[in-house]
SEBA-990940 format. One line per field, with one value per atom (N, C-alpha, C): residue number from 1; residue in three letters; x, y, z; atom name. Coordinates in nm, 4 decimals, always signed. Layout:
BEGIN
seq <- NUM,...;
type <- ALA,...;
c1 <- X,...;
c2 <- Y,...;
c3 <- Z,...;
atom <- CA,...;
This chain:
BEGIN
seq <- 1,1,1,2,2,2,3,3,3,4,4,4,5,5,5,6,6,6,7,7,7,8,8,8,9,9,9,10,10,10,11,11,11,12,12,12,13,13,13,14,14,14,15,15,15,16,16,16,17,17,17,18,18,18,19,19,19,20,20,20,21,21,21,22,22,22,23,23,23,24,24,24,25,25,25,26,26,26,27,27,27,28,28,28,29,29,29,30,30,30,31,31,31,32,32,32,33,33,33,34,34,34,35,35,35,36,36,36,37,37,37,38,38,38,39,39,39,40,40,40,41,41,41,42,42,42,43,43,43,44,44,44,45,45,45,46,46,46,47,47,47,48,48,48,49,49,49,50,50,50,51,51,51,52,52,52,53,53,53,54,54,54,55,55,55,56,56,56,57,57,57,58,58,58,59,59,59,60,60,60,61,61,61,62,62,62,63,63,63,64,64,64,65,65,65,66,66,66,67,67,67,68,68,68,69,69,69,70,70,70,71,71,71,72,72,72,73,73,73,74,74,74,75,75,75,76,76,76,77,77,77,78,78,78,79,79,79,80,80,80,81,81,81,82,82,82,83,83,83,84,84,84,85,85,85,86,86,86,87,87,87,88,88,88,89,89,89,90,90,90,91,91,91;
type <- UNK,UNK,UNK,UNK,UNK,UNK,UNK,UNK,UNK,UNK,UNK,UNK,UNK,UNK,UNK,UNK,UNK,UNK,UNK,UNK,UNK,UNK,UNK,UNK,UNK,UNK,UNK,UNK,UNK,UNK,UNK,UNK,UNK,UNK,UNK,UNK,UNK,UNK,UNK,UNK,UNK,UNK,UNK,UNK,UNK,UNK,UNK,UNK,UNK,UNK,UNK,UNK,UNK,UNK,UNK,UNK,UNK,UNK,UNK,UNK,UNK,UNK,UNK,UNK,UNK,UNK,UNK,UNK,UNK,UNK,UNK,UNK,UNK,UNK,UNK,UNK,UNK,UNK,UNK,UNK,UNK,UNK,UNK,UNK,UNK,UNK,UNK,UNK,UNK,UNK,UNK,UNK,UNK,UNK,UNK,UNK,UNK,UNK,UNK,UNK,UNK,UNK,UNK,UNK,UNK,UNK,UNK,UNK,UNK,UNK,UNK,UNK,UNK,UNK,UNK,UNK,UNK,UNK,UNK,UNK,UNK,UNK,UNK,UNK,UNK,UNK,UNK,UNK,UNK,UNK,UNK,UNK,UNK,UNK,UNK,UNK,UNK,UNK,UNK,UNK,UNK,UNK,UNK,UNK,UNK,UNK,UNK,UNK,UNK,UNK,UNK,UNK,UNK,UNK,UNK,UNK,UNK,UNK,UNK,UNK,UNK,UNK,UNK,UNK,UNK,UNK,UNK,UNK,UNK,UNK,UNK,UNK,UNK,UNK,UNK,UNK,UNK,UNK,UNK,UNK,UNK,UNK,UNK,UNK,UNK,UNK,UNK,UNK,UNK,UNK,UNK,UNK,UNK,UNK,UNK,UNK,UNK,UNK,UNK,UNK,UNK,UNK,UNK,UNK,UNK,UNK,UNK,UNK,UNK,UNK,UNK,UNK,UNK,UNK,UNK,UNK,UNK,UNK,UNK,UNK,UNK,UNK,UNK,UNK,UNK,UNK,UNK,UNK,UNK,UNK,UNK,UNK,UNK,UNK,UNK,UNK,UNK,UNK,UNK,UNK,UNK,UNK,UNK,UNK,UNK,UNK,UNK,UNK,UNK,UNK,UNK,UNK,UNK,UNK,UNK,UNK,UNK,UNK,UNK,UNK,UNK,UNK,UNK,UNK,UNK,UNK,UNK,UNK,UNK,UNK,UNK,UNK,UNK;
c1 <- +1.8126,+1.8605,+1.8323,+1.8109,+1.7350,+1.8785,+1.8781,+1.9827,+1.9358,+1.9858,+1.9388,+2.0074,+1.9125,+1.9646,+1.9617,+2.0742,+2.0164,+2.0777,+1.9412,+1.9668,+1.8755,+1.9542,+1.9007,+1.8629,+1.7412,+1.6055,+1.5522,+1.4911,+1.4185,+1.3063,+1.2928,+1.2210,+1.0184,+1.1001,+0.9146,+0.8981,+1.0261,+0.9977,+0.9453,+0.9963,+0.9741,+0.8953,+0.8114,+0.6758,+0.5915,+0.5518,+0.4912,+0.4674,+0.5860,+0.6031,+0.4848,+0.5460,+0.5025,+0.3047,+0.2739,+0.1411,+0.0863,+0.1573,+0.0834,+0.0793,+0.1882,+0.1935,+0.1416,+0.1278,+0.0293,-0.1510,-0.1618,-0.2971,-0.3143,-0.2400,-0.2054,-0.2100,-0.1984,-0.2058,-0.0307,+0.0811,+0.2323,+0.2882,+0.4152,+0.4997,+0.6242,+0.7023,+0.8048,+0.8835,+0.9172,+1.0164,+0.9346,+0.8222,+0.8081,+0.8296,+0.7507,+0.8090,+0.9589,+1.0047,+1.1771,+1.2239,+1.1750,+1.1998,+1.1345,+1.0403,+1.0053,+1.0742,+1.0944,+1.1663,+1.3354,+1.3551,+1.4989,+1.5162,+1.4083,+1.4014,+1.3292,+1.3038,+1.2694,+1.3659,+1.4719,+1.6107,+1.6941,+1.6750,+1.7674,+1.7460,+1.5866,+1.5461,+1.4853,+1.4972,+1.5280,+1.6479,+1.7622,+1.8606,+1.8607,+1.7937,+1.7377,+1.6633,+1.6469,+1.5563,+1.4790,+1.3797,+1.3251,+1.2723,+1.3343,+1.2529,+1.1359,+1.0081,+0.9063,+0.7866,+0.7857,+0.5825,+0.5133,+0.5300,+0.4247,+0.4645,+0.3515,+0.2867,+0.3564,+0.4176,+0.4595,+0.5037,+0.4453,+0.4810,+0.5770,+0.6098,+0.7608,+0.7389,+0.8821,+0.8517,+0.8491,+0.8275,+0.7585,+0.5982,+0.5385,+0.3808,+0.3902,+0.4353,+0.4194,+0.4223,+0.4976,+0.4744,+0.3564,+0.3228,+0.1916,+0.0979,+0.0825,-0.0184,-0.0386,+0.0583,+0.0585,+0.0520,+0.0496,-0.0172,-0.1254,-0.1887,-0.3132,-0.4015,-0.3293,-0.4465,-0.4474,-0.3017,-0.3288,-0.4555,-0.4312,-0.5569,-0.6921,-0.7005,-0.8377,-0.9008,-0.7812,-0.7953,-0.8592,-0.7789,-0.7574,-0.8568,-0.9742,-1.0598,-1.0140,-0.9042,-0.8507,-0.7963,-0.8058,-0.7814,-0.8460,-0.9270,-1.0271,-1.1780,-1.2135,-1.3167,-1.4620,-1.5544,-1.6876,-1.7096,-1.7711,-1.8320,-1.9354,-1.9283,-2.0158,-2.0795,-2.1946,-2.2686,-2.2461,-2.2256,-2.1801,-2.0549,-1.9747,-1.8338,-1.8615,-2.0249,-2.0425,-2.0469,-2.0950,-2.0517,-1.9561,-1.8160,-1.6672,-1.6441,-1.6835,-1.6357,-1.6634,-1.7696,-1.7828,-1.7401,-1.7042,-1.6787,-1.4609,-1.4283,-1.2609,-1.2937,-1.4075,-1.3730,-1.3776,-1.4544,-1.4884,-1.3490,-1.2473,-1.2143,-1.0189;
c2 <- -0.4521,-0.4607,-0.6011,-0.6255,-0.7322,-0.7613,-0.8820,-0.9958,-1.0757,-1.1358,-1.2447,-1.3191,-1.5126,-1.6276,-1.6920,-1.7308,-1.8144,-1.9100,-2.0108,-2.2078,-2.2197,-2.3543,-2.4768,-2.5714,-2.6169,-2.7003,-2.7760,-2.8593,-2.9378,-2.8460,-2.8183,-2.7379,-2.8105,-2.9087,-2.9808,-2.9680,-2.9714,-2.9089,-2.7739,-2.6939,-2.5582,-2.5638,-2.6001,-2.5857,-2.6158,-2.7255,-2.8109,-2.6998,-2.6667,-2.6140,-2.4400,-2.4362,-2.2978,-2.3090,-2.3936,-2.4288,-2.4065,-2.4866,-2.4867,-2.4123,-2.3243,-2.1550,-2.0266,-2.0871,-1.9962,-1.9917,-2.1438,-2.1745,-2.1257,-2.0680,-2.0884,-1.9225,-1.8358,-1.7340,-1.6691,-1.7256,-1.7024,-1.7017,-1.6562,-1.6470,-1.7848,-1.8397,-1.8715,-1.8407,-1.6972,-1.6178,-1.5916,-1.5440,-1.5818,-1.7012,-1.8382,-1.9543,-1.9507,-1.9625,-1.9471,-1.8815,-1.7372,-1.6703,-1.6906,-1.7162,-1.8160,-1.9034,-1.9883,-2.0961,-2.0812,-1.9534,-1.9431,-1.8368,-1.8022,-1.7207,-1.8191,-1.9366,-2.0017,-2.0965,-2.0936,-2.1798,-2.0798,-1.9757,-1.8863,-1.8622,-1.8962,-1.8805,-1.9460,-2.0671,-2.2062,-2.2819,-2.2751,-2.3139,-2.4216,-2.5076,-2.6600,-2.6535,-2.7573,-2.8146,-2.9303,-2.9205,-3.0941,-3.1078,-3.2761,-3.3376,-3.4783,-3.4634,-3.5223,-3.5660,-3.6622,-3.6409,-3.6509,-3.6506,-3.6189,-3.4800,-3.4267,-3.2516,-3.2782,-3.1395,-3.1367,-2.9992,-2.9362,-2.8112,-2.7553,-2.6314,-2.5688,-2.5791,-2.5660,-2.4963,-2.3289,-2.2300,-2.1458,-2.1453,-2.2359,-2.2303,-2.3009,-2.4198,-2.4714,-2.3844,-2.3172,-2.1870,-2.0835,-2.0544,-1.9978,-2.0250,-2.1750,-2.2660,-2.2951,-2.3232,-2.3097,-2.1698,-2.0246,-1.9054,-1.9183,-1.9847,-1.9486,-2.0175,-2.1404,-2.2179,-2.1685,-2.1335,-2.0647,-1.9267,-1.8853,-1.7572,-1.7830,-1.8699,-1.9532,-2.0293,-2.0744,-2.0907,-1.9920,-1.9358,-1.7493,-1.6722,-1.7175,-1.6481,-1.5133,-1.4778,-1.3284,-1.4060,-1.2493,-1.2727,-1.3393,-1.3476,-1.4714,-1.3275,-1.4209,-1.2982,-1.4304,-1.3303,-1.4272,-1.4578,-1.5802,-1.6476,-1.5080,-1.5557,-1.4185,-1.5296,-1.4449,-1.5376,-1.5050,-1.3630,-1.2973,-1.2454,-1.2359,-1.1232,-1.0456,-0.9580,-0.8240,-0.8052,-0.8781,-0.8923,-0.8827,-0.9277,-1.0353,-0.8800,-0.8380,-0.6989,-0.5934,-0.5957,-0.4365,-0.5101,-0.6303,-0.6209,-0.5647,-0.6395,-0.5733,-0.4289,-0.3522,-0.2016,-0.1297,-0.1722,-0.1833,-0.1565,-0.2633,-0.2525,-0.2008;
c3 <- -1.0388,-1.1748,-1.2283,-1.3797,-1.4411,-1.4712,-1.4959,-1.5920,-1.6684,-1.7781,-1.8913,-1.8424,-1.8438,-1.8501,-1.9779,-2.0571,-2.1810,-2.0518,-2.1136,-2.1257,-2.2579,-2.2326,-2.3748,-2.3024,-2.3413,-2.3613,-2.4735,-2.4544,-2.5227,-2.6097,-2.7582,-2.7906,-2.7277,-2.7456,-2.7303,-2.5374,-2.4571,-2.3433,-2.3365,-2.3783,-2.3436,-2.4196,-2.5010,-2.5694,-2.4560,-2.4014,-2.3450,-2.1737,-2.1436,-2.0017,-2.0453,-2.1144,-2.2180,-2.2287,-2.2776,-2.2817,-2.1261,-2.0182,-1.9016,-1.8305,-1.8576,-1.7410,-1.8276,-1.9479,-2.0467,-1.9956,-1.9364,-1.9167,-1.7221,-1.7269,-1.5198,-1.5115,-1.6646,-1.6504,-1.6532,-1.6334,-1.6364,-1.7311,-1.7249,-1.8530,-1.7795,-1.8669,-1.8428,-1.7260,-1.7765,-1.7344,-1.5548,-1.5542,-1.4018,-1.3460,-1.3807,-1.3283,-1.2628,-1.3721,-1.3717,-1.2342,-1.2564,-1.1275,-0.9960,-0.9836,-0.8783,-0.8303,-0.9048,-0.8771,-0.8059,-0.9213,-0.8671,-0.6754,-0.6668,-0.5354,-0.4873,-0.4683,-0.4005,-0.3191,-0.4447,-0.4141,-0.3417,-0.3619,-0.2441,-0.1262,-0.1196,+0.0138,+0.0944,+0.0029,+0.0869,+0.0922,+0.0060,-0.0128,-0.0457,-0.0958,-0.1346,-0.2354,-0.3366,-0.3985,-0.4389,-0.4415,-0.4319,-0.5861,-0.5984,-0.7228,-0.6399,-0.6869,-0.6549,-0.7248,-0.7497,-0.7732,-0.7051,-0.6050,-0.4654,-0.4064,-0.3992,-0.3884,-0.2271,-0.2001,-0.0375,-0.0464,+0.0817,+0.1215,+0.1468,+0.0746,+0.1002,+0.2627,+0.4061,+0.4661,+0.5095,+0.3903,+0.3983,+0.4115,+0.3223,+0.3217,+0.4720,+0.4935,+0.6306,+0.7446,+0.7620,+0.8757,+0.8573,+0.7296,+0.7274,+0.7311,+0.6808,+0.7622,+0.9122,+0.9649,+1.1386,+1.1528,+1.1055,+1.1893,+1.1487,+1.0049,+1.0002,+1.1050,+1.1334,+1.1780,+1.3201,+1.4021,+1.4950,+1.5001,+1.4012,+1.4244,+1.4231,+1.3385,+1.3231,+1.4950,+1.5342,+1.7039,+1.8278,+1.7355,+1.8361,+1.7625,+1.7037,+1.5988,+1.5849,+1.5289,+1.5509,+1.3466,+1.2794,+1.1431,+1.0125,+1.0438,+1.0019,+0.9311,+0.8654,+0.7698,+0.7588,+0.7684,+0.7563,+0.6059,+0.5874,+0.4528,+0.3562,+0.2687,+0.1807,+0.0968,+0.0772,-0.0623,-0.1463,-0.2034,-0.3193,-0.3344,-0.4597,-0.4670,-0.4386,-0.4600,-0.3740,-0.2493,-0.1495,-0.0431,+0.0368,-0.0471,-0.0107,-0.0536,-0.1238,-0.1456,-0.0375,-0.0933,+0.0922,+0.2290,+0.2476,+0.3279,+0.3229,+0.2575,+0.2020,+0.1840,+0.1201,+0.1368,+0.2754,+0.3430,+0.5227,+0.5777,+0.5188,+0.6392,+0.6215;
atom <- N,CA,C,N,CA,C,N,CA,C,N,CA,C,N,CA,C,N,CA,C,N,CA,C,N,CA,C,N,CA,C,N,CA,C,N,CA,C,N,CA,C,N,CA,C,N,CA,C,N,CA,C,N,CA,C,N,CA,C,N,CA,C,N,CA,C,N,CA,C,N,CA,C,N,CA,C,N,CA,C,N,CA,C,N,CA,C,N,CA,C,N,CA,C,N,CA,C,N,CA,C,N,CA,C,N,CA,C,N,CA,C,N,CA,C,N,CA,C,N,CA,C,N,CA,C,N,CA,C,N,CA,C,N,CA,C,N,CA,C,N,CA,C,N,CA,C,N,CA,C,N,CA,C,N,CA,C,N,CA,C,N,CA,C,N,CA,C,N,CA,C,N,CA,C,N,CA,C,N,CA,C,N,CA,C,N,CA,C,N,CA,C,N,CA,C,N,CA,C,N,CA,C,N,CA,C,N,CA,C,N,CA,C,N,CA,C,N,CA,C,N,CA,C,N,CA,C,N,CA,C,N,CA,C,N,CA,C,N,CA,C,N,CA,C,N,CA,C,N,CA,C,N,CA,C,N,CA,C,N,CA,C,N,CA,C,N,CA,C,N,CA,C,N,CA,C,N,CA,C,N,CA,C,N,CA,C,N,CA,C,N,CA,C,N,CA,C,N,CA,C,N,CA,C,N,CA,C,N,CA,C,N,CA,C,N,CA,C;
């Protein structure tokens, strides 16, 4: 089941934020929700200007790189999207 959040913002914020998840392909309202299931399921939040990995991506980075070890999971280079393609219908 959906719920409404009103907040109040900076109109020239939410313009501005609005522009860049417009250009990222998003709405607001996903951000938002992202963000807010991110805080539930990390239980934390960070303020930063230096880029750093949830540790969710961090654990999926250590299986990937494990598999990449274990050459198990791992897909060969393609020259073309047609390629990258039959090979995803393959398999």
């Amino acid at each position: 089941m959906k719920t409404v959040i009103n907040i109040k913002t900076d109109k020239k914020v939410k313009d501005e934020a609005k522009k860049i998840v417009e250009e990222m392909g998003l709405s607001l309202s996903a951000v938002i929700n992202a963000q807010l299931k991110q805080l539930v399921r990390e239980q934390e939040m960070r303020f930063s200007l230096a880029p750093k990995m949830t540790s969710y991506l961090e654990e999926i980075a250590r299986e990937a790189r494990g598999d990449y070890q274990k050459k198990i999971n791992i897909s060969p280079t393609f020259q073309s999207a047609t390629d990258a393609a039959k090979y995803l219908r393959a398999k």
